[in-house]
C-alpha positions in Angstrom: -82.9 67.0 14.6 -84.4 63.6 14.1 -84.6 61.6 10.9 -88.8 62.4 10.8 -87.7 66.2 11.4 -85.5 66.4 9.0 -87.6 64.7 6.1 -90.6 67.1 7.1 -88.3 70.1 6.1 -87.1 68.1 2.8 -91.4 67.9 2.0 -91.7 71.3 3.0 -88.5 72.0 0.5 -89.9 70.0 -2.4 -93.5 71.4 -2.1 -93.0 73.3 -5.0 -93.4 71.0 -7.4 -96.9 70.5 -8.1 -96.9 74.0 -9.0 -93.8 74.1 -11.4 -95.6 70.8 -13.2 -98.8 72.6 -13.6 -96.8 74.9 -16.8 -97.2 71.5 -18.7 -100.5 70.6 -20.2 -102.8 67.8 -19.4 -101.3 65.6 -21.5 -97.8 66.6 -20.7 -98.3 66.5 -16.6 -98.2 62.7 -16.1 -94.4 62.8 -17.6 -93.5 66.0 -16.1 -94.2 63.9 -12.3 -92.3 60.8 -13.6 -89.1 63.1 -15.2 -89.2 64.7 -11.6 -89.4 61.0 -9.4 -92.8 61.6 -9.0 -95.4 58.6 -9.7 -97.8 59.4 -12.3 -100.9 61.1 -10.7 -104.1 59.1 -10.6 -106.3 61.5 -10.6 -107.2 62.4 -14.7 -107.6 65.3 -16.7 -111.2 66.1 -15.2 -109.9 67.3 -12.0 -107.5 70.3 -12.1 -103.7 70.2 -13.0 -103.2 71.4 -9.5 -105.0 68.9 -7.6 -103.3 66.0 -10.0 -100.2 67.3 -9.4 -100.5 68.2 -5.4 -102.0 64.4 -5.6 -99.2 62.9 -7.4 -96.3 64.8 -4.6 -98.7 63.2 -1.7 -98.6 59.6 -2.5 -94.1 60.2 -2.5 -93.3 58.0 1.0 -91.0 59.7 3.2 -88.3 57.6 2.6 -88.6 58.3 -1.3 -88.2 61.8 -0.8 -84.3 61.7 -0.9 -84.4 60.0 -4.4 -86.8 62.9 -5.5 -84.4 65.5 -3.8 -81.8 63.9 -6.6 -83.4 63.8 -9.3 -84.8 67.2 -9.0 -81.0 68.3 -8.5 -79.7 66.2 -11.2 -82.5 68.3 -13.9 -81.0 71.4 -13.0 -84.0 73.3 -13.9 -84.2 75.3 -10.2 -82.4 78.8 -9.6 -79.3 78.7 -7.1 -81.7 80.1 -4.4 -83.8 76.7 -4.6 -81.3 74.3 -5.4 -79.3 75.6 -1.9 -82.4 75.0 -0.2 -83.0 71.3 -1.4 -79.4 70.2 -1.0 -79.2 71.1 2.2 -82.0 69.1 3.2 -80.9 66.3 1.6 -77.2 66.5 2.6 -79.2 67.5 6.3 -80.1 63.8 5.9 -77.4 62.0 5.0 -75.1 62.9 7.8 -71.5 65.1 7.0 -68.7 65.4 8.9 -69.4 68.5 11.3 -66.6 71.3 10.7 -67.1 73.9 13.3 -67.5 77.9 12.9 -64.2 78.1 14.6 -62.0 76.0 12.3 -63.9 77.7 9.2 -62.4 80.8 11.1 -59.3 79.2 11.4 -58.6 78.0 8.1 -59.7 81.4 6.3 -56.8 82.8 8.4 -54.3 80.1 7.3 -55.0 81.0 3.7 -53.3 84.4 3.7 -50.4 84.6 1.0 -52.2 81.2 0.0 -52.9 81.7 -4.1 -56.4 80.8 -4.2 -57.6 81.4 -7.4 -55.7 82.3 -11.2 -58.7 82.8 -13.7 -61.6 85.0 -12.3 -63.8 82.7 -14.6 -62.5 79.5 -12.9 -63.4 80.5 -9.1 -66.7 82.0 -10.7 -68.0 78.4 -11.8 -66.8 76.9 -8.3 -68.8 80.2 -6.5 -71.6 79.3 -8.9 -72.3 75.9 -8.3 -72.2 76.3 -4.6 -73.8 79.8 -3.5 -76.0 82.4 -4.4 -74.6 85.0 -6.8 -77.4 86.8 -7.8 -79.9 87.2 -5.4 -80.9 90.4 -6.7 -80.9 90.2 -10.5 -82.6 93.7 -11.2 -80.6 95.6 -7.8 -78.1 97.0 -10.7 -80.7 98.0 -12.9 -83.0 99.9 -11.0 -80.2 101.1 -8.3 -81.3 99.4 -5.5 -78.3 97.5 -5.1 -75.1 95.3 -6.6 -75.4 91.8 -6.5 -72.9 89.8 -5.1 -71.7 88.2 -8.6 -70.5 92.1 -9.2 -68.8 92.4 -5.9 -66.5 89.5 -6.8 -65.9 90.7 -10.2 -64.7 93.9 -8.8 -63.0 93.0 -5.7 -61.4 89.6 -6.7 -61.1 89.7 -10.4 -60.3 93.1 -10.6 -58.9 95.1 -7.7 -57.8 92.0 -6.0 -58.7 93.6 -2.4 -60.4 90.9 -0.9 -58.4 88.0 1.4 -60.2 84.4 1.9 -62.0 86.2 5.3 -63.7 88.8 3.4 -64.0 85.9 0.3 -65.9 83.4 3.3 -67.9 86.3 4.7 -69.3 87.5 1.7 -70.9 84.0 -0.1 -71.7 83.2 3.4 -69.0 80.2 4.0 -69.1 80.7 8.0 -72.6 79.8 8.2 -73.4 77.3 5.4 -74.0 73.7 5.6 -71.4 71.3 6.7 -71.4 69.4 3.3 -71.4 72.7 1.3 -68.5 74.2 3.3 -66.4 70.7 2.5 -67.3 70.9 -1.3 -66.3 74.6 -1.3 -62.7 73.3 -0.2 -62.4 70.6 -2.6 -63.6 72.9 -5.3 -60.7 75.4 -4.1 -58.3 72.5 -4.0 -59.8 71.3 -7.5 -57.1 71.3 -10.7 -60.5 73.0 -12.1 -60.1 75.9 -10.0 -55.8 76.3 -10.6 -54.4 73.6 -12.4 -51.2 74.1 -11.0 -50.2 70.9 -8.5 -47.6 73.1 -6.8 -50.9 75.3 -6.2 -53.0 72.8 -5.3 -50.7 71.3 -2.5 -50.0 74.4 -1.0 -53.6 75.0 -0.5 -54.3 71.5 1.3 -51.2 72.2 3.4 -52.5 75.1 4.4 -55.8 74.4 5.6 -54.7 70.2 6.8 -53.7 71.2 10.5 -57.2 73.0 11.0 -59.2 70.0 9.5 -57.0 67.2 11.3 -57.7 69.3 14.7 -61.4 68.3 13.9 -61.0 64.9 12.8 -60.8 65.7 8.8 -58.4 65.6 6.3 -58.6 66.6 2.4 -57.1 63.2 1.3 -55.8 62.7 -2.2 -58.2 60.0 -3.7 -57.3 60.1 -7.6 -56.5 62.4 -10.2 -58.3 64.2 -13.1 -56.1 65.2 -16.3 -53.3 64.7 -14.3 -54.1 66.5 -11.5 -54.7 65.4 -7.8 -58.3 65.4 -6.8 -58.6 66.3 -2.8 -61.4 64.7 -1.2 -62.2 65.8 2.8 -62.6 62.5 4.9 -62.5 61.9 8.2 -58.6 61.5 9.1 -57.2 58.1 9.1 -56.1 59.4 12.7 -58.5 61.1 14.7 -56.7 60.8 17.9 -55.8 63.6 20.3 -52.4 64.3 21.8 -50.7 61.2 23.7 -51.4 61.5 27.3 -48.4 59.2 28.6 -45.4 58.6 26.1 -43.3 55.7 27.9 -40.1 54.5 25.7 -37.1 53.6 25.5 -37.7 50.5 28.2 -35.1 48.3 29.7 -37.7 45.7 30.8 -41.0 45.7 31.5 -41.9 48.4 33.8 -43.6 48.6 37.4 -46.1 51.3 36.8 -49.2 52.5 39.2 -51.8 54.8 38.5 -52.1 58.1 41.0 -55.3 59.5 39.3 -57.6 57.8 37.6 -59.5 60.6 36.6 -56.6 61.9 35.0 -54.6 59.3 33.6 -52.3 59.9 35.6 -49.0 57.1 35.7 -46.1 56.5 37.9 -43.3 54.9 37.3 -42.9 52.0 40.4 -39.0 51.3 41.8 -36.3 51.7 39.0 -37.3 54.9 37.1 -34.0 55.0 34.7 -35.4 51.8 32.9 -38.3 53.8 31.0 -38.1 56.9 29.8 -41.4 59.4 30.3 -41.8 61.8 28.3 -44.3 64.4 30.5 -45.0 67.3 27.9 -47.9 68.1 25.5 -46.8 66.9 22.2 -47.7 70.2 19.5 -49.5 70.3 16.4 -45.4 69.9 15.0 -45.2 66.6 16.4 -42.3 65.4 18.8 -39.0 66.8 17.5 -35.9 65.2 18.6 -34.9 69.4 19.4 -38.4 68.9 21.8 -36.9 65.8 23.2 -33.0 66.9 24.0 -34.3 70.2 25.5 -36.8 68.2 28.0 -33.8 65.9 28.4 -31.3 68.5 29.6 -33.3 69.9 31.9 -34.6 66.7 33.8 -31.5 65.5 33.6 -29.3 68.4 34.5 -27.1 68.2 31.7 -25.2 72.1 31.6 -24.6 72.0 27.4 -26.6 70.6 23.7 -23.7 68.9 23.1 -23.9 67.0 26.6 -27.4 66.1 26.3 -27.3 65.0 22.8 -24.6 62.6 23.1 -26.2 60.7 26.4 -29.9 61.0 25.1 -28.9 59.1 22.2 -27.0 56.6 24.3 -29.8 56.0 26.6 -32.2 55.0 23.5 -29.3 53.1 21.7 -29.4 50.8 24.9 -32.9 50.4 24.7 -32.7 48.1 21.8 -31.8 44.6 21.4 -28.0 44.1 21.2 -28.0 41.1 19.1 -30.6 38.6 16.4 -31.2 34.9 17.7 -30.9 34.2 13.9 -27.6 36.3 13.0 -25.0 36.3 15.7 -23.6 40.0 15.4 -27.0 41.3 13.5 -28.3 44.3 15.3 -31.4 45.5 12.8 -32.6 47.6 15.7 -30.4 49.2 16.4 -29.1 49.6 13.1 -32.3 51.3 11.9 -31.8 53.6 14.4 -28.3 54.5 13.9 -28.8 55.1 10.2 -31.8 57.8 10.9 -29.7 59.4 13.1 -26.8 59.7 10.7 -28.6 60.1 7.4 -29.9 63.2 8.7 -27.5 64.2 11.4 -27.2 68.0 10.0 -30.5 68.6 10.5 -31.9 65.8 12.9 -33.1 68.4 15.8 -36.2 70.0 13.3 -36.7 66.2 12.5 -39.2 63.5 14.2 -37.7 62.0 16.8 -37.6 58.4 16.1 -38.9 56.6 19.6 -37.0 52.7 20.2 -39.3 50.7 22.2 -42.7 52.3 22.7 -45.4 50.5 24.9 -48.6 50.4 23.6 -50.1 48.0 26.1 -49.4 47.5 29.7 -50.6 44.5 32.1 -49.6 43.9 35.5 -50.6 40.0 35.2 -48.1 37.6 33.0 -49.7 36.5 29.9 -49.6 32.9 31.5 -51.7 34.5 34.3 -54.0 36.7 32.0 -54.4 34.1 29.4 -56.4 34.5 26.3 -57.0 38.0 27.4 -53.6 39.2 27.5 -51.7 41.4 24.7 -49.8 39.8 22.9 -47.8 42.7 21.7 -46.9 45.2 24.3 -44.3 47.4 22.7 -43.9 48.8 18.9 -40.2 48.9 17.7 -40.6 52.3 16.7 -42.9 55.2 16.4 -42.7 58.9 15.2 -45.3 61.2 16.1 -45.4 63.8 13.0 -46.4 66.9 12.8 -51.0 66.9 12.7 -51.3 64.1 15.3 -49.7 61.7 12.6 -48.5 58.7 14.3 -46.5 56.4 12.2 -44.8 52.9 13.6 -41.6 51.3 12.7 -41.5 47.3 13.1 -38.4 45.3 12.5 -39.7 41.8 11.3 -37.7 39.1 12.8 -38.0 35.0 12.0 -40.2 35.3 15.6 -42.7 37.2 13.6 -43.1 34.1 11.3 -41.8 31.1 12.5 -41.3 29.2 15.9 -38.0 27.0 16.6 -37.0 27.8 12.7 -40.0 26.3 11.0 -43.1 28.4 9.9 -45.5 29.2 12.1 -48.4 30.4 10.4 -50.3 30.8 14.3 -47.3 33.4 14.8 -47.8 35.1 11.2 -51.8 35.4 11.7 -51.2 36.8 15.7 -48.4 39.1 13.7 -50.7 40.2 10.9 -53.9 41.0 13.4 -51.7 43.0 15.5 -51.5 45.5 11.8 -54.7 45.7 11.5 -55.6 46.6 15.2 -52.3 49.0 15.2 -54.1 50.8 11.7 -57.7 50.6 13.0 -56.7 52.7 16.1 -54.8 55.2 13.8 -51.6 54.1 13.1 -49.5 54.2 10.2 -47.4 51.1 10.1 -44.4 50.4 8.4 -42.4 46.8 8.3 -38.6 46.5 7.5 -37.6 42.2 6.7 -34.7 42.1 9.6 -32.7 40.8 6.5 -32.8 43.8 5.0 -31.1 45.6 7.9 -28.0 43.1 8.1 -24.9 45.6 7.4 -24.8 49.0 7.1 -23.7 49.1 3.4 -26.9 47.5 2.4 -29.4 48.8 4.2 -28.2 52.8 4.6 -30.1 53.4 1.0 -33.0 51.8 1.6 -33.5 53.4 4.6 -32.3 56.8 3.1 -35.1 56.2 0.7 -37.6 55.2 2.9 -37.8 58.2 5.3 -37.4 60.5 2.0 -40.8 59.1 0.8 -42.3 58.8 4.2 -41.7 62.4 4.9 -42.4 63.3 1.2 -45.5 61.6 1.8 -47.0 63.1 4.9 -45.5 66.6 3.9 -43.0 66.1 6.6 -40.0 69.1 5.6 -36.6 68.6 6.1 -34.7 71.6 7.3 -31.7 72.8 5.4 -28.9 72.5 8.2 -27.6 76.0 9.0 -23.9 76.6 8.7 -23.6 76.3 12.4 -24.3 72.4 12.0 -22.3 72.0 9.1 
């Protein structure tokens, strides 16, 4: 619906008000317009309250409506039933994220076992402020019917027999605006509904899959006595599944496109320098158990143990053997070896951690392409977590900063824009000092400590090793 449409229906919606100001007197109608963003009518107390007020709604410009729509909302004088209607209109006009039927389906089902609610009176309010409750006030007292504000009462306060689909069908969650529906998951994520942060997190994991497979996310923006307050944003990544993972390179590849239509990339001459990894990554992200099952089977290997042992050799030689400022430093490497160890019980229900990853690929040189050519064709590492998270490793050496041992702040701007491109496409990125990676002793806690928080962080778990990998 156009912009025009959709402030038609909001003057259609707000058409009530010349008759709710005609309950104040003469006198009193001029500030009843104004307390309601009306101007003050022109017409005077000779003509009818009616036609001063009707007058007064009128002259409002179209593009004023939406500041009437607020301040109507912000007296609170309307019953739910009006109140629904005006903030849809509005919210119609501001533009929310879409979240379809199907994910609202989705996400109801994800919440079974999920505690939604402690206090009756706590979900009431959040209900309250968002759908209507009582649409028949006298249905009780004359028999014609319960309203829905007794329904909940007896089925979610008392008996406890209704699950979140019964919970979405009833207040009419599937159908209801896109901005109401997101509200209605903040307010179930909101300390206001169960303060309880344990509750609270459980709740966003739940539902975080089905919004990050529409683009969405409930993000944690701030906190409130304590608590986290969830806000739903669009992701940070709204990407889809990699179509071509190429890693682990020896050099620079000789790579042809079959189809064009779709995507479709072959690997040119010497296909054991780059690794191609052909399957749909899951909503899990890659494992490394994903990884060393493809690898056994492309590769022929007959045992785990077998395919383990030279999968992890093939990536090891991926990375550089040696740092043009510390003879004998391997940071690389390194990194890589202490992921792998820290977590070697239970490494197969872990991210795999990818060396060498191209991101951009040109056939021409960069003397050839020139100011058009990448400047960075390959990310030192990169995890693809579970929810389409993509997170990259970068081990900063002195080339990152300085040319023939001076600073070079050309090579430190080129460095830093390369971030923010990585991050505006949807990346997480994450930068070790090479220094910090110069022995083992030094660098095993940091590291430790670093993937604890990252997968802390991005609610990454790590399994509990079975005694089989003890």
């Amino acid at each position: 619906m156009s912009s025009v449409a959709q402030l038609k229906v909001l003057r259609e919606v707000l058409s009530y008000l010349p008759g709710e100001v005609c309950a104040w007197s003469h006198k009193e109608l001029p500030a009843a317009c104004v307390a309601r963003g009306l101007p003050e009518p022109e017409l005077g107390p000779e003509h009818k309250k009616i036609d001063r007020a009707t007058a007064s709604f009128d002259a409002v410009a179209n593009v004023d409506l939406p500041g009437v729509a607020r301040t109507v909302l912000a007296l609170g004088v309307m019953d739910a039933a009006r109140r629904n209607l005006v903030q849809d209109a509005l919210w119609a006009l501001e533009g929310h994220p879409p979240v379809p039927e199907r994910a609202r389906r989705d996400i109801a089902r994800s919440l079974g076992g999920v505690e939604l609610f402690r206090e009756f009176g706590r979900l009431e309010r959040l209900l309250d402020g968002l759908w209507v409750l009582d649409s028949d006030p006298f249905g009780e007292l004359f028999g014609t019917g319960r309203s829905l504000r007794r329904e909940l009462e007896q089925h979610m306060g008392r008996n406890d027999d209704w699950d979140a689909g019964e919970l979405f069908t009833r207040v009419g969650a599937y159908e209801a605006s896109d901005r109401r529906f997101g509200l209605f998951l903040e307010g179930l994520a909101s300390s206001a509904n169960v303060p309880d942060e344990e509750v609270q997190r459980g709740f966003v994991a739940a539902v975080q899959p089905h919004l990050r497979g529409i683009g969405l996310e409930l993000r944690e923006t701030s906190e409130s006595g304590g608590y986290p307050v969830f806000t739903l944003v669009v992701a940070r990544s709204t990407r889809g599944r990699p179509k071509n993972l190429l890693f682990a390179s020896l050099g620079k590849p000789d790579l042809r496109i079959v189809d064009a239509l779709d995507n479709d990339i072959e690997i040119v001459g010497d296909t054991d320098g780059l690794i191609d990894y052909d399957l749909p990554v899951g909503s899990d992200g890659l494992r490394w158990r994903d990884l060393q099952d493809w690898w056994r089977e492309t590769r022929g290997h007959d045992t785990d143990e077998e395919a383990k042992r030279t999968l992890y050799t093939r990536l090891l030689a991926s990375l550089p053997e040696d740092s043009p400022i510390y003879p004998g430093h391997h940071p690389q490497r390194l990194l890589f070896h202490l992921y792998n160890a820290i977590y070697e019980k239970c490494i197969p229900g872990l991210p795999a951690l990818l060396p060498e990853i191209w991101l951009h690929w040109d056939p021409r040189t960069v003397r050839a392409r020139g100011a058009q050519a990448f400047r960075h064709h390959r990310m030192d590492f990169l995890l693809l977590l579970p929810n389409s998270v993509r997170v990259v490793v970068e081990v900063d050496g002195q080339h990152h900063y300085a040319t023939g041992g001076y600073p070079d702040p050309a090579a430190y701007a080129a460095n830093m824009k390369a971030d923010r491109d990585l991050k505006l496409k949807g990346y997480e990125v994450f930068r070790f000092g090479a220094d910090e990676l110069r022995d083992e002793h030094r660098a095993r806690g940091l590291v430790e400590a670093f993937f604890r928080d990252l997968f802390t962080c991005y609610r990454v778990p790590v399994p509990t090793p079975t005694p089989s990998t003890l």
